[in-house]
MMTF fields as JSON, N, C-alpha, C and O atoms, coordinates in Angstrom:
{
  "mmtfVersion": "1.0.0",
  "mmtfProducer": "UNKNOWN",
  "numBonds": 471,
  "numAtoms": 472,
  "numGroups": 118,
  "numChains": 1,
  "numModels": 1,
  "chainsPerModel": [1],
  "groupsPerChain": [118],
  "chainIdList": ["A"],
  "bondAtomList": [4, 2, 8, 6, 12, 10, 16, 14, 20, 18, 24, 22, 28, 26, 32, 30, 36, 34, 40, 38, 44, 42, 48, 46, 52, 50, 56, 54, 60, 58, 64, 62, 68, 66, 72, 70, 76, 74, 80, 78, 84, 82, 88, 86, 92, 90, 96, 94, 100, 98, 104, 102, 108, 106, 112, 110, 116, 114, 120, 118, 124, 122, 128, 126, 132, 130, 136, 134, 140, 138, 144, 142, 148, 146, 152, 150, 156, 154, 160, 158, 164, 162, 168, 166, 172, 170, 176, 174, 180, 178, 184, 182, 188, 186, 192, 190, 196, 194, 200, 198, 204, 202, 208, 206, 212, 210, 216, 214, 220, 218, 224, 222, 228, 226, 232, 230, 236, 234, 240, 238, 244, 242, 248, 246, 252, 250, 256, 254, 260, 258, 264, 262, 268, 266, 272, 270, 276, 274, 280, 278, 284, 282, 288, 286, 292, 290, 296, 294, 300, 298, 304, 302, 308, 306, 312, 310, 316, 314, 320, 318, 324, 322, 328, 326, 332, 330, 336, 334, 340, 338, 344, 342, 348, 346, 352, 350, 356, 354, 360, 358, 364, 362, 368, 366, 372, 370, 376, 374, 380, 378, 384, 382, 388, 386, 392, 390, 396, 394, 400, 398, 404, 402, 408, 406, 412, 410, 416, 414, 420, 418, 424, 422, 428, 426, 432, 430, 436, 434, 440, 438, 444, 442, 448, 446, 452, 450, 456, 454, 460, 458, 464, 462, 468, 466],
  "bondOrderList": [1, 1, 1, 1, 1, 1, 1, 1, 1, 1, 1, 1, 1, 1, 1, 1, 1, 1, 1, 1, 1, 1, 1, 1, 1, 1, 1, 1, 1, 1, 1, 1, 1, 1, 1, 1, 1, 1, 1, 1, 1, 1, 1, 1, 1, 1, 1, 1, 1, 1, 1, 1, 1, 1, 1, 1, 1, 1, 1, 1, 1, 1, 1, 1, 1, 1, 1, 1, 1, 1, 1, 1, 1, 1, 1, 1, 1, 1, 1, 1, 1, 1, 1, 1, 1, 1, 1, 1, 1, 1, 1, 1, 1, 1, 1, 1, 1, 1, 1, 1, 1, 1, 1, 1, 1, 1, 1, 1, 1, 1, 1, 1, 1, 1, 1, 1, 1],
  "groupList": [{"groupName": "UNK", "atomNameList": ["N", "CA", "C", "O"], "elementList": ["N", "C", "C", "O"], "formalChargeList": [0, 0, 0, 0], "bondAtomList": [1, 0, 2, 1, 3, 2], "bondOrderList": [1, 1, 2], "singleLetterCode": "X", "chemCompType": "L-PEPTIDE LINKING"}],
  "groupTypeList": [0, 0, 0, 0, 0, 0, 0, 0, 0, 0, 0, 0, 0, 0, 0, 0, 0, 0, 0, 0, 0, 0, 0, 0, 0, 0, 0, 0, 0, 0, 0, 0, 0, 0, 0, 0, 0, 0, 0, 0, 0, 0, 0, 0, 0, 0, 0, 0, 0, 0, 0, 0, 0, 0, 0, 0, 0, 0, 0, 0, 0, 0, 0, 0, 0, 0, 0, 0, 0, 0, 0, 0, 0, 0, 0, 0, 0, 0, 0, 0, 0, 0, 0, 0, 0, 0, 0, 0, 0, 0, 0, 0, 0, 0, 0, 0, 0, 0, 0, 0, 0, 0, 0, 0, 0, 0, 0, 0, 0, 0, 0, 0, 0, 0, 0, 0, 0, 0],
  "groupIdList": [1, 2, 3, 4, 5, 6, 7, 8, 9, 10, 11, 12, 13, 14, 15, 16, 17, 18, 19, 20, 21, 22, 23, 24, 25, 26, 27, 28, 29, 30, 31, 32, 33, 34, 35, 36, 37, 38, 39, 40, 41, 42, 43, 44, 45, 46, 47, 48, 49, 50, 51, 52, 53, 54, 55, 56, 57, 58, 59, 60, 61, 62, 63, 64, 65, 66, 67, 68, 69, 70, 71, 72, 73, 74, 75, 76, 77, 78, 79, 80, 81, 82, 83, 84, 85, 86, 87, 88, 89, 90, 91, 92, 93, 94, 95, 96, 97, 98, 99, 100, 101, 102, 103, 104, 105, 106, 107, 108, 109, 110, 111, 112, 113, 114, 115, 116, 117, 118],
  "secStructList": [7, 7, 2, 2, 2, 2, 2, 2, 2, 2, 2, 2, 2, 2, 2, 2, 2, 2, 2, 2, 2, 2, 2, 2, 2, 7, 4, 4, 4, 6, 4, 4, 4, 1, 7, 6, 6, 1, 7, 2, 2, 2, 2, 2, 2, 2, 2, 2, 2, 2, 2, 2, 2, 2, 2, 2, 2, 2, 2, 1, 4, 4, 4, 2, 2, 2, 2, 2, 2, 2, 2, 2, 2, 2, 2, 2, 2, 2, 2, 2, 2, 2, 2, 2, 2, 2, 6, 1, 1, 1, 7, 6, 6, 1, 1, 2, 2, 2, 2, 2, 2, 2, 2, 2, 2, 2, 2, 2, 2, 2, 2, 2, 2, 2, 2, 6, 6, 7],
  "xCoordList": [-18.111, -18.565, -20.023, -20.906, -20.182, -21.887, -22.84, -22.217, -23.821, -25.165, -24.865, -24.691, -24.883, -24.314, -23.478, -23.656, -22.477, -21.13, -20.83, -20.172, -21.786, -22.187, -22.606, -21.889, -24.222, -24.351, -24.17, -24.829, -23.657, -22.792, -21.427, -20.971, -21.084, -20.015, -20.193, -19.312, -21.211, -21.642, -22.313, -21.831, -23.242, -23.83, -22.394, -22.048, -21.617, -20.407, -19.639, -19.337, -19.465, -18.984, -20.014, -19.771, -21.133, -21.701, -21.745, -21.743, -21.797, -21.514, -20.065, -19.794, -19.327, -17.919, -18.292, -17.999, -18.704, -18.473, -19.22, -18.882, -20.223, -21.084, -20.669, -21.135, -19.789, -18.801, -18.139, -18.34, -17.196, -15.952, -16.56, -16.199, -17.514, -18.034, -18.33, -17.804, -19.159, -19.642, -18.552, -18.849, -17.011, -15.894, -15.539, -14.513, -15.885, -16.343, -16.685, -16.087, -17.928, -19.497, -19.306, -18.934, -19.69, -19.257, -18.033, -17.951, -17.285, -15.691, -15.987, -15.855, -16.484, -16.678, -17.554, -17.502, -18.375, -18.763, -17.467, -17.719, -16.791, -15.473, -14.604, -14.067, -14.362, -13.397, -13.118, -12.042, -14.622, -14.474, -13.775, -13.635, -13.586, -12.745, -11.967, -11.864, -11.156, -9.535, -8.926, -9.185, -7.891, -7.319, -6.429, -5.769, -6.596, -5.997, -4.679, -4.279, -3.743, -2.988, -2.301, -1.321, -3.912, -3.326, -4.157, -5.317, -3.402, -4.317, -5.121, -4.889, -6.319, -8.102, -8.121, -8.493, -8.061, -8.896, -7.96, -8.572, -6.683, -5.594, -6.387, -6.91, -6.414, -6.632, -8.011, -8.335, -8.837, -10.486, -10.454, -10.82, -9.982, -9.855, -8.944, -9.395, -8.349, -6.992, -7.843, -7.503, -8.757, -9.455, -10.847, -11.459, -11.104, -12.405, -12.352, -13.152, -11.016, -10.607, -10.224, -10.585, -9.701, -9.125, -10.504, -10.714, -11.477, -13.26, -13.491, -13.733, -13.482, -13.94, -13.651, -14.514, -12.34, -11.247, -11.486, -11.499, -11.831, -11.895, -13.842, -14.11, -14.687, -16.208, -15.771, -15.941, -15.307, -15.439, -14.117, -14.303, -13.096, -12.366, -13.279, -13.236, -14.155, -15.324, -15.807, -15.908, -16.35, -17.178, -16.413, -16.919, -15.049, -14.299, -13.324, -12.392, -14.086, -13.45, -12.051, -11.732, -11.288, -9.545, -9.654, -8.944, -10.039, -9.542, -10.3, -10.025, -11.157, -12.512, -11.533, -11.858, -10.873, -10.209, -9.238, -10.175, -8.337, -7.417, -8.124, -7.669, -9.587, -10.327, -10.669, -10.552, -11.197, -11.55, -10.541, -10.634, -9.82, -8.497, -8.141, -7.813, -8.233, -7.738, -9.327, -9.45, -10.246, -11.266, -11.6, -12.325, -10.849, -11.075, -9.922, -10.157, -8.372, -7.439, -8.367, -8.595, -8.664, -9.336, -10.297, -10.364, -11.116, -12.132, -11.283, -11.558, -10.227, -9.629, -8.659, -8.291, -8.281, -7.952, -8.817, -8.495, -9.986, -11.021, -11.527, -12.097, -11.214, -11.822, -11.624, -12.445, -10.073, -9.349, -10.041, -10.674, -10.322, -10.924, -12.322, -12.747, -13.004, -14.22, -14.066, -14.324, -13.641, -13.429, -13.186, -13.947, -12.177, -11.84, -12.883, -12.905, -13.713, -14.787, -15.782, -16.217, -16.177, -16.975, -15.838, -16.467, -15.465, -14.623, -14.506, -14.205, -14.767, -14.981, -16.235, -17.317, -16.174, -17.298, -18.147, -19.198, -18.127, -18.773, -18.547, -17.901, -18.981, -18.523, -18.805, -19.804, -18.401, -18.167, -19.192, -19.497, -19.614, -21.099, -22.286, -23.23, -22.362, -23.411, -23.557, -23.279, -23.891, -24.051, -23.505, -23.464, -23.154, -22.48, -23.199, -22.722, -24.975, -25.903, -25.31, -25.196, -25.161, -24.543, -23.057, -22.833, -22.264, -20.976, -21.027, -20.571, -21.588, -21.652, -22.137, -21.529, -23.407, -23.898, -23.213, -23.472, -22.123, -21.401, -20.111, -19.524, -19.747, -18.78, -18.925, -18.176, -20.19, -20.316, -20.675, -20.001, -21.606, -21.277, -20.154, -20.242, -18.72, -17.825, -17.156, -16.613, -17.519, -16.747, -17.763, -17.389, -19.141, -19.731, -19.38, -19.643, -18.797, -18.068, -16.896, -16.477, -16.181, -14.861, -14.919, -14.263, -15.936, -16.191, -17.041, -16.868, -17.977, -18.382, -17.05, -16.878, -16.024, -14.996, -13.995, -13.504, -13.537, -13.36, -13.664, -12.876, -15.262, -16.273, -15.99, -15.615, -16.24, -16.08, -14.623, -14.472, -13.086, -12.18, -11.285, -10.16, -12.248, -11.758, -12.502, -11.95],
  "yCoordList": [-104.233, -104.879, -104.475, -104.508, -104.046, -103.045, -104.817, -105.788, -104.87, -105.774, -106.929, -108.146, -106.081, -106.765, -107.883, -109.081, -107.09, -107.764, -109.092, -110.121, -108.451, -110.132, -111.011, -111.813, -110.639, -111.925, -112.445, -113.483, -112.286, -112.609, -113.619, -114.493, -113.221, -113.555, -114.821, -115.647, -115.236, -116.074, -117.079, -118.171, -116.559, -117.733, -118.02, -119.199, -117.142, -118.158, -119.402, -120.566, -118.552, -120.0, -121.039, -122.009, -120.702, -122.023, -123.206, -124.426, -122.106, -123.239, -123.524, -124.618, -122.973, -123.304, -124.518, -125.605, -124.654, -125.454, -127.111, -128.269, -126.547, -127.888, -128.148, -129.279, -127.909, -128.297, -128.965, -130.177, -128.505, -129.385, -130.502, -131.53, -130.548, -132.076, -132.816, -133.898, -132.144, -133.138, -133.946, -135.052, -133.422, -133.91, -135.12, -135.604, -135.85, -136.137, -137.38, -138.45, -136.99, -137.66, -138.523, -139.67, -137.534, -138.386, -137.885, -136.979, -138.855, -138.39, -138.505, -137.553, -139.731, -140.394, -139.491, -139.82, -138.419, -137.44, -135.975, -135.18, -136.002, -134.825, -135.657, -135.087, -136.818, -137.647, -137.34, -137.461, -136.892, -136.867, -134.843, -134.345, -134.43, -133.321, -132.902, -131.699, -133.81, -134.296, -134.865, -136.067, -134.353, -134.577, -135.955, -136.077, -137.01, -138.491, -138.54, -139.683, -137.56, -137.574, -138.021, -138.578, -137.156, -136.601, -137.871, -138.188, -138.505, -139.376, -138.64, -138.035, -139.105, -138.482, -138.991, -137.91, -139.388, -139.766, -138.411, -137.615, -138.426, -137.624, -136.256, -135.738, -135.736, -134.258, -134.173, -133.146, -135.189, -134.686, -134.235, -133.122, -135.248, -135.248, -133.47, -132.493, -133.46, -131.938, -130.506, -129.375, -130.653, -129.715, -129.633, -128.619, -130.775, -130.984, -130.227, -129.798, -130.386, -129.677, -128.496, -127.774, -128.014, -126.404, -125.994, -125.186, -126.241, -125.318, -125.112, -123.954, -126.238, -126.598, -125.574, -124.846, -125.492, -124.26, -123.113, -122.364, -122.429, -121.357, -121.059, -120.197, -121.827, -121.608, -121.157, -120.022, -122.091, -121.568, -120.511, -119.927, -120.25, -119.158, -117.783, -116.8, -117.953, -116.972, -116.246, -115.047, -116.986, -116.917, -116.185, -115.349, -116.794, -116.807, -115.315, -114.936, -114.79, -112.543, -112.788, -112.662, -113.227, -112.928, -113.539, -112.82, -114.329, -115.005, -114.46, -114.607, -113.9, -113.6, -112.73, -113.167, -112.068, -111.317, -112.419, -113.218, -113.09, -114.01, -115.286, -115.776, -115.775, -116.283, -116.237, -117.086, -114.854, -114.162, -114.472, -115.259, -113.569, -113.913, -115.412, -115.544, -116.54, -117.875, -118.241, -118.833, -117.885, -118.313, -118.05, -118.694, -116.971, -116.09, -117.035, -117.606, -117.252, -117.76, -119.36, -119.248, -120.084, -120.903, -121.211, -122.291, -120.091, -120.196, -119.751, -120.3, -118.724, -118.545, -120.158, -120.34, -121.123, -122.205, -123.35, -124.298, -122.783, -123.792, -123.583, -124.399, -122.428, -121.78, -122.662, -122.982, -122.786, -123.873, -124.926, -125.218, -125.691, -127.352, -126.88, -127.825, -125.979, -125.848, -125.769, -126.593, -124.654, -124.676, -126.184, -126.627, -126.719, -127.915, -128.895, -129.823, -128.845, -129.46, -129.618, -130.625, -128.155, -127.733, -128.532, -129.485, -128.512, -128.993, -130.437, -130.905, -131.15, -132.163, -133.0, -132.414, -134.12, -134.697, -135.163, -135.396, -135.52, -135.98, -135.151, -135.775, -133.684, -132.921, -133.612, -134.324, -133.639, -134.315, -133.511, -133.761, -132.553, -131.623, -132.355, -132.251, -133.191, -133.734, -133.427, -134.328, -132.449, -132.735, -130.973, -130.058, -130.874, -129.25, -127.712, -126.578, -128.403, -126.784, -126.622, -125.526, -127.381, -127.713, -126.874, -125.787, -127.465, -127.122, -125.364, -124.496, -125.206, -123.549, -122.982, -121.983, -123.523, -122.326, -122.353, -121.531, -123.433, -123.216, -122.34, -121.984, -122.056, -120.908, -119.602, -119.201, -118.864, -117.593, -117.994, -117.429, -118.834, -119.093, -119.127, -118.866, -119.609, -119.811, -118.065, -117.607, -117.521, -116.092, -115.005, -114.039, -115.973, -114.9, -115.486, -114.823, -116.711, -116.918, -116.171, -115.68, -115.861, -115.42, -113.721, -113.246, -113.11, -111.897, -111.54, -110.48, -112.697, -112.551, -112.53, -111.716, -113.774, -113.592, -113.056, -113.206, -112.02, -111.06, -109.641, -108.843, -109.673, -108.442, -108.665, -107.767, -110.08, -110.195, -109.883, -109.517, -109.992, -110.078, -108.49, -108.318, -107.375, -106.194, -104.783, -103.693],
  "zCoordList": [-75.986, -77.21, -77.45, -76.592, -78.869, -78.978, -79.234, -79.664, -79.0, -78.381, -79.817, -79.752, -81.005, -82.492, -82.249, -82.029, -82.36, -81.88, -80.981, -81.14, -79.789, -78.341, -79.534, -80.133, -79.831, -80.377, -81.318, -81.38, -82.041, -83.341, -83.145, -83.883, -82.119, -81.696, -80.927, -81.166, -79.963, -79.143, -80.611, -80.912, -81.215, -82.383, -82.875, -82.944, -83.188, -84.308, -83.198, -83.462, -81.772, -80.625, -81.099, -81.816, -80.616, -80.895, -81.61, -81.443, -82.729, -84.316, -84.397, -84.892, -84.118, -83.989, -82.784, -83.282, -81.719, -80.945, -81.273, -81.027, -81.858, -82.679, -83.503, -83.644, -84.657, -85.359, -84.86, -84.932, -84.227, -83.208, -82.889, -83.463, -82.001, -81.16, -82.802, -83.062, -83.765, -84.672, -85.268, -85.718, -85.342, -85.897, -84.896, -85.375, -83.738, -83.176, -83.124, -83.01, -83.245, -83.407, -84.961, -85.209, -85.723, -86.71, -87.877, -88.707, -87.489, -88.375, -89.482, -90.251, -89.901, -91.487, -92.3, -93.485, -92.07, -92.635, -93.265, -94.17, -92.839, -92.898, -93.698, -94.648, -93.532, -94.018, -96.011, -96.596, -96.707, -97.698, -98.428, -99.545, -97.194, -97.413, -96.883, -96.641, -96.532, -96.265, -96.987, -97.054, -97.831, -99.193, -98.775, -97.744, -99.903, -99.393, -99.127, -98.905, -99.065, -98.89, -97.0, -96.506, -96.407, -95.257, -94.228, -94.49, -93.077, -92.462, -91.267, -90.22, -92.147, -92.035, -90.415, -89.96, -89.864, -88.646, -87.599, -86.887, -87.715, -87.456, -87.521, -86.534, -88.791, -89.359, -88.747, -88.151, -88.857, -88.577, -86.846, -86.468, -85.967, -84.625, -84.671, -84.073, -85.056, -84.738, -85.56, -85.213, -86.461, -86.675, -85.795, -85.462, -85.569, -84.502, -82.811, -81.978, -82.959, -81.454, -81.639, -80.71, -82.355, -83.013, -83.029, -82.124, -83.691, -83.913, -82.714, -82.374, -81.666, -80.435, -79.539, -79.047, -79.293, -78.665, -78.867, -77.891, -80.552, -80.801, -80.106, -79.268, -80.617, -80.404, -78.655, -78.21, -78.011, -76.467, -76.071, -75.004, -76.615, -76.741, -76.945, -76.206, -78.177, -78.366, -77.736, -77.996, -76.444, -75.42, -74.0, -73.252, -73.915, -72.825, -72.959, -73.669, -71.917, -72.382, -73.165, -74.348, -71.893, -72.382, -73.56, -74.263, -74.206, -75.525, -76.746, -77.937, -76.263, -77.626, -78.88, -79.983, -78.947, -80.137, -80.106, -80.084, -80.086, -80.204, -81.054, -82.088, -80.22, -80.96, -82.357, -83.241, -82.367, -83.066, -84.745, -85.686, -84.434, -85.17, -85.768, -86.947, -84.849, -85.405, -86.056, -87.129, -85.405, -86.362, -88.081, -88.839, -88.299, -89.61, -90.232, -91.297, -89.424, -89.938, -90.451, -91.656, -90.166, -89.999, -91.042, -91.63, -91.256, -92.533, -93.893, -94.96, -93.819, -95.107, -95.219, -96.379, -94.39, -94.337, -95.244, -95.96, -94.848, -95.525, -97.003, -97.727, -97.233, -98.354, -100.136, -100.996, -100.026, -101.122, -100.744, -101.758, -99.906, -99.487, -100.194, -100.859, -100.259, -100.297, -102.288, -103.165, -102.312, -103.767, -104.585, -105.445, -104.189, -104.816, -104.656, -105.465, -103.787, -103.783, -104.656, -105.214, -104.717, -106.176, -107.414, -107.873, -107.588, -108.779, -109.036, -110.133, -107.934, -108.061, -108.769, -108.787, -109.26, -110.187, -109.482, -110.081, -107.922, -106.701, -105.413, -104.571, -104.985, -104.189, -102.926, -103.039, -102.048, -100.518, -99.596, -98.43, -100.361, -99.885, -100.14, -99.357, -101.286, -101.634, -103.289, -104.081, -103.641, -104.98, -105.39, -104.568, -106.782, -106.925, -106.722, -106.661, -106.63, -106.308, -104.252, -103.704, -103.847, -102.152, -102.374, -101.841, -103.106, -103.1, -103.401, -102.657, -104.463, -105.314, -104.093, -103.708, -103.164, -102.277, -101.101, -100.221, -100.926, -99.737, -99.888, -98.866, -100.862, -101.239, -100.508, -99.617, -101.09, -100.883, -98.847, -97.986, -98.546, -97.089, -96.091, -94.891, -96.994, -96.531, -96.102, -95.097, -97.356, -97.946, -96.126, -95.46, -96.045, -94.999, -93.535, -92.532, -93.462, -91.791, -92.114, -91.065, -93.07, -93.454, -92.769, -91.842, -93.614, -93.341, -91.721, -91.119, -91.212, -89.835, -88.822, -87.915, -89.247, -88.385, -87.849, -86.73, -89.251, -89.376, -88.494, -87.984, -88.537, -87.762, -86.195, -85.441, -85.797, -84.349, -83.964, -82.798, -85.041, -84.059, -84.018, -83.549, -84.706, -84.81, -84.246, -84.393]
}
């Protein structure tokens, strides 16, 4: 793996892994982009551990491209939640300049996760 690649790959574990615990820590923050359909405490805990898995999968040799892979699956997962967000009259980001700039953010874990798992 070229020096790029390590750490790129180790920062996205990380944040993947501080994600996970924060789902966590505090649920009632995520709760507002989990569509009401689905029961939130359920979905937040089962995506909180999926980030969790993949951030230290990241890290862990045998798993890092496998990682790799579910992590990208993962952000194109999020991508619609994010959109619909923006669309909303009260985005669950905070307000719609939050929502608009978390798009193209989303589009660059999409494309980082991508880089690390190929």
């Amino acid at each position: 793996m070229n020096p790029y690649r390590f750490y790129l790959n180790i920062l996205l574990a990380l944040f993947l892994i501080f994600a996970g615990i924060m789902h966590f820590i505090k649920p009632r923050f995520y709760n507002r982009f989990i569509p009401e359909f689905l029961p939130k405490l359920a979905v937040n805990y089962f995506v909180g551990l999926v980030e969790f898995l993949l951030g230290v999968g990241l890290i862990y040799a045998p798993f890092q491209e496998l990682a790799g892979k579910g992590t990208f699956l993962l952000m194109i997962f999020f991508l619609p939640i994010h959109v619909l967000d923006f669309w909303k009259e009260q985005p669950a980001i905070g307000s719609k300049k939050l929502a608009i700039l978390r798009l193209p953010i989303q589009f660059l874990l999409i494309a980082w996760a991508w880089y690390i798992s190929h």
